[in-house]
N, C-alpha and C positions, 0 to 999 in steps of 0.2 A: 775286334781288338784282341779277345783271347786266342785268335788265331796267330795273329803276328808275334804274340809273345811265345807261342810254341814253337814256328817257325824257329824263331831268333834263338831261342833256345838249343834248338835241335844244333842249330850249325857250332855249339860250342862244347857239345858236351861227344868226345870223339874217342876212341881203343887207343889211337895214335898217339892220343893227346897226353894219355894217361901213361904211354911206353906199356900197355899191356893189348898183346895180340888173341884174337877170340881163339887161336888153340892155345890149351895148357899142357901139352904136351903131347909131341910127335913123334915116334916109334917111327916113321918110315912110313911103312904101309898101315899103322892106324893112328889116327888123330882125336885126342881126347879134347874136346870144346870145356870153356869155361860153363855154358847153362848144363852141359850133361851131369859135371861136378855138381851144380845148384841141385840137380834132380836128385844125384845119390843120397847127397845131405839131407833135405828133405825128408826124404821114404825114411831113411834111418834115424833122423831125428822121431818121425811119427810113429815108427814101429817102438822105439824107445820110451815116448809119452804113451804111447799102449802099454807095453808092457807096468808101465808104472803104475798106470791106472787099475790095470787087473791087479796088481799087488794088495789092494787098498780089499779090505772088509766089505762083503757085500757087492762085489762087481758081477757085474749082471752075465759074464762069461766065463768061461774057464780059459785057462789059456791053451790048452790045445786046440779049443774051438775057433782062438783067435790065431793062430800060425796055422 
């Protein structure tokens, strides 16, 4: 049963569907994908909540340990 419902699912949820194509941006000879974006964001959002965290009293690193 929860098979058919994922099936059913799959077939409606599409790039097409949305008008948004999996590159964000094509230069010609390089192509920027939408999950690479998700990657960057990510890493810098974590290096960010790092950084924060070492701000706080008593962090168990220093921060040139952590860069």
């Amino acid at each position: 049963m929860s098979f058919e419902i994922i099936s059913t699912a799959a077939g409606f949820i599409q790039f097409t569907d949305l008008g948004v194509g999996p590159v964000a941006l094509d230069l010609g000879f390089f192509q920027i994908r939408w999950y690479s974006l998700g990657y960057l964001v990510g890493i810098l959002l974590g290096y960010w909540m790092l950084l924060k965290l070492l701000a706080r009293p008593g962090a168990p690193m220093s921060r040139e340990q952590a860069d």
